[in-house]
C-alpha positions in Angstrom: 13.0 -32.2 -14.3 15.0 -32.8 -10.8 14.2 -31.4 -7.6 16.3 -28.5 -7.5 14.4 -27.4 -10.4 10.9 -28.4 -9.2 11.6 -26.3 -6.4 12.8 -23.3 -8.2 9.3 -23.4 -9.8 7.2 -24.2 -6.8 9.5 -21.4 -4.9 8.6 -19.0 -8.1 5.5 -19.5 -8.4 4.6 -18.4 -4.7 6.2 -15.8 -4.7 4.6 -14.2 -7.7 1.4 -14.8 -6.3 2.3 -13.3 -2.8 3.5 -10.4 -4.8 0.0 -9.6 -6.7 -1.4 -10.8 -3.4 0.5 -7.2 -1.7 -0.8 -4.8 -4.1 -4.4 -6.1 -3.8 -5.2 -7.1 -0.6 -7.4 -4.3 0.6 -6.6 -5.1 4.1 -2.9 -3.5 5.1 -2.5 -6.3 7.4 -3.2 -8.6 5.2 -0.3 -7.0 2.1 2.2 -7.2 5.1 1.6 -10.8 5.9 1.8 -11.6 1.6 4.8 -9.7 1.8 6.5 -11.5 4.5 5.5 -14.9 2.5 7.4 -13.2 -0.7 10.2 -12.8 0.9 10.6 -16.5 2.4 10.2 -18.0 -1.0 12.6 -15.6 -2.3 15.0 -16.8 0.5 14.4 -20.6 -0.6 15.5 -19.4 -4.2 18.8 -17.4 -2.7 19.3 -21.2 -1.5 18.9 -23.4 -4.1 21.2 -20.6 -5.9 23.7 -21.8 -3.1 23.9 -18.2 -1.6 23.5 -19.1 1.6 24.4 -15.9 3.2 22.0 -13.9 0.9 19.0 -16.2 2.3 19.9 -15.9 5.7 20.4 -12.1 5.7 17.0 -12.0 3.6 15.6 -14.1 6.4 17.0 -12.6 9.7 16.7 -9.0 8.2 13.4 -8.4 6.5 11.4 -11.4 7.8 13.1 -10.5 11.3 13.1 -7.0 11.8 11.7 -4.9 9.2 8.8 -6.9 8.5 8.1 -6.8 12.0 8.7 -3.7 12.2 6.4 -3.0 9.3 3.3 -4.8 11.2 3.6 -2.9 13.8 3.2 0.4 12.1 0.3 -0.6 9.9 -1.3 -1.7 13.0 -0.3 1.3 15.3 -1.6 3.8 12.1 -5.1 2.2 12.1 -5.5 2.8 9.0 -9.4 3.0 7.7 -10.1 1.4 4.7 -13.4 3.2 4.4 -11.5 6.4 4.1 -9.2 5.0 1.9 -11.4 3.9 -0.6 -13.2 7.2 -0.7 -10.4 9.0 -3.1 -9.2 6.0 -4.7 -10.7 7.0 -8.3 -10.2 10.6 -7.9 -6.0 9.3 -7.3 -6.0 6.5 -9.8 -4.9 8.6 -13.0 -2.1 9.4 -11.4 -1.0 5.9 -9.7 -1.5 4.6 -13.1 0.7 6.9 -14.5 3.3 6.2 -11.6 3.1 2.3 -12.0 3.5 2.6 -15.6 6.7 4.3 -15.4 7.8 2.1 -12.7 6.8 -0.9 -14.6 8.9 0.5 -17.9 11.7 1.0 -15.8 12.2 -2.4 -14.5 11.6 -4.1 -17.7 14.2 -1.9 -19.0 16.7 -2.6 -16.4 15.9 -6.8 -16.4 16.2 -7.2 -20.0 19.6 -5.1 -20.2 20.4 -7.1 -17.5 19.4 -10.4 -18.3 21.1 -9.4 -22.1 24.4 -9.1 -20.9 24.8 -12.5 -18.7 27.1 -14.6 -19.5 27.6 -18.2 -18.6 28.3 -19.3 -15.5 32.0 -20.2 -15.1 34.0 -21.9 -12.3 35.0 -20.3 -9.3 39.2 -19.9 -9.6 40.9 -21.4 -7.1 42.7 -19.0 -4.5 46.1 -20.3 -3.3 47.8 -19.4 0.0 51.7 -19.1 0.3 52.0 -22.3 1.1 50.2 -23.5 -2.2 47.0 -24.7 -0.4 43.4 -24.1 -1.6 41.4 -21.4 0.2 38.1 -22.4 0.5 35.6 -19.8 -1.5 33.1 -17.7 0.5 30.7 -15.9 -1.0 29.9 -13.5 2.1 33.6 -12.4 1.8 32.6 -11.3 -2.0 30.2 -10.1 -1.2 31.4 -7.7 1.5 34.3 -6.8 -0.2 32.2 -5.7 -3.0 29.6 -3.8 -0.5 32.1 -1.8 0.6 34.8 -1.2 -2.1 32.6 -0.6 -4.9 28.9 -0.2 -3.5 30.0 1.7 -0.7 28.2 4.9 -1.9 25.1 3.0 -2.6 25.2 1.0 0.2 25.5 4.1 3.1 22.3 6.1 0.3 20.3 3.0 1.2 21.1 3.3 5.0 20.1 7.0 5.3 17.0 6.3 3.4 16.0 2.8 6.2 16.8 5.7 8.5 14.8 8.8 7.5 12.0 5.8 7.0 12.4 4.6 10.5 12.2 8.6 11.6 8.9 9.3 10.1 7.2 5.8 11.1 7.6 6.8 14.7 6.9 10.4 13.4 3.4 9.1 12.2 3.1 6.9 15.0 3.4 9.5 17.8 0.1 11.3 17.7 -1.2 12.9 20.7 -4.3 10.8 21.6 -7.0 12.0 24.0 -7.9 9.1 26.0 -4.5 8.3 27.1 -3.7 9.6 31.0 -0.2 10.0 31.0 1.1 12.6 33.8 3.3 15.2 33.5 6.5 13.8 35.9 7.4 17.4 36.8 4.3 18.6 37.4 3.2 15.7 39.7 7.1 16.0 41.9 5.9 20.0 42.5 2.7 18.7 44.1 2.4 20.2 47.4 0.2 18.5 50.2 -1.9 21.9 51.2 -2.7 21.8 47.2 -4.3 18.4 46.9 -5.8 18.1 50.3 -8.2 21.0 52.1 -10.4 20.7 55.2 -14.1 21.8 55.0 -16.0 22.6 58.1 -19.7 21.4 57.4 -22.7 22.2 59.6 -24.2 19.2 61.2 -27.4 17.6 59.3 -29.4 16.6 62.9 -29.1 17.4 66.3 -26.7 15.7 69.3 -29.1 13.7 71.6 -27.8 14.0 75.5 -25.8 11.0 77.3 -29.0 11.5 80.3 -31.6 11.5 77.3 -30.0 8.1 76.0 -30.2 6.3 79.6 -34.1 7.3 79.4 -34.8 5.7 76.7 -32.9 2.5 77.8 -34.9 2.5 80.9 -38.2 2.9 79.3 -37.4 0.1 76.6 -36.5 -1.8 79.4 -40.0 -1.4 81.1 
């Protein structure tokens, strides 16, 4: 075994256990960080599969920016796993059903898939005008097929990252009552006579005379 396959294995074999790691961690935090680990050893295998752009868009994308971005709103939701737990049985019939079902689809699709591979062949050479080798790129394919023939699926996906985004800040927006945020248009209409008021008060004890004071200075004195 060389070490492009070693590494496809040890790669693998991470990421599968990251993977069951994210649907039973019972701490949220803890199913984003296994998550963020699945993708970086799915990024090595977009490597050793010499797809470089793949593993860098994996990288810079979901490790980058959605992960992040998925961090923040488990920890902004403060989610509490005591609550969580208390339905957990009373919902499990039908999350079973729904994994099931999710599960049978995806071996459906991989076997089709993985049935109708063929061998890998050779790259053909593209020629310019002037008969000289164009180098192949991959994130040219790629692109061209994104948006020539993906380009319905591609722009579904986007409106879907969108209306996601939307409702994370949706559920993150909650009007808390310890915050002391002011009103901006309230607090420019503030008038002086408003906020400030002078209060006559009766005195508390009684005025001793300037002649009283020099008596008692003279009699300390004596």
């Amino acid at each position: 075994m060389d070490a492009k396959t070693g590494f496809f294995y040890l790669f693998s074999a991470v990421m599968l256990f990251a993977a069951f790691r994210v649907i039973t961690s019972r701490n949220p935090v803890h199913a984003v960080l296994n998550l963020i680990l699945a993708f970086s050893q799915a990024a090595g295998i977009w490597l050793l599969l010499k797809a470089e752009f793949l593993g860098i868009a994996l990288v810079v994308v979901y490790l980058g920016a959605v992960m992040v971005l998925f961090m923040f709103v488990v920890m902004m939701l403060d989610i509490r796993i005591d609550r969580v737990r208390q339905g957990f049985w009373k919902h499990f019939p039908v999350a079973a059903f729904v994994g099931a079902v999710v599960a049978l689809e995806m071996a459906l699709v991989l076997m089709a898939g993985f049935g109708s591979v063929d061998e890998a062949r050779p790259v053909a050479e593209l020629l310019n005008k002037h008969g000289e080798v164009i180098p192949y790129s991959n994130t040219l394919a790629l692109g061209r097929l994104l948006y020539t023939e993906y380009l319905y699926p591609v722009e579904i996906a986007a409106i879907l990252l969108l209306v996601a985004m939307i409702t994370a800040i949706a559920l993150t927006m909650r009007k808390r009552k310890d915050t002391k945020a002011i009103n901006p248009a309230i607090q420019v209409r503030v008038r002086a006579k408003d906020r400030v008021s002078l209060v006559k008060m009766a005195p508390t004890q009684t005025a001793v005379a300037p002649a009283a004071e020099g008596e008692v200075a003279m009699e300390e004195k004596k």
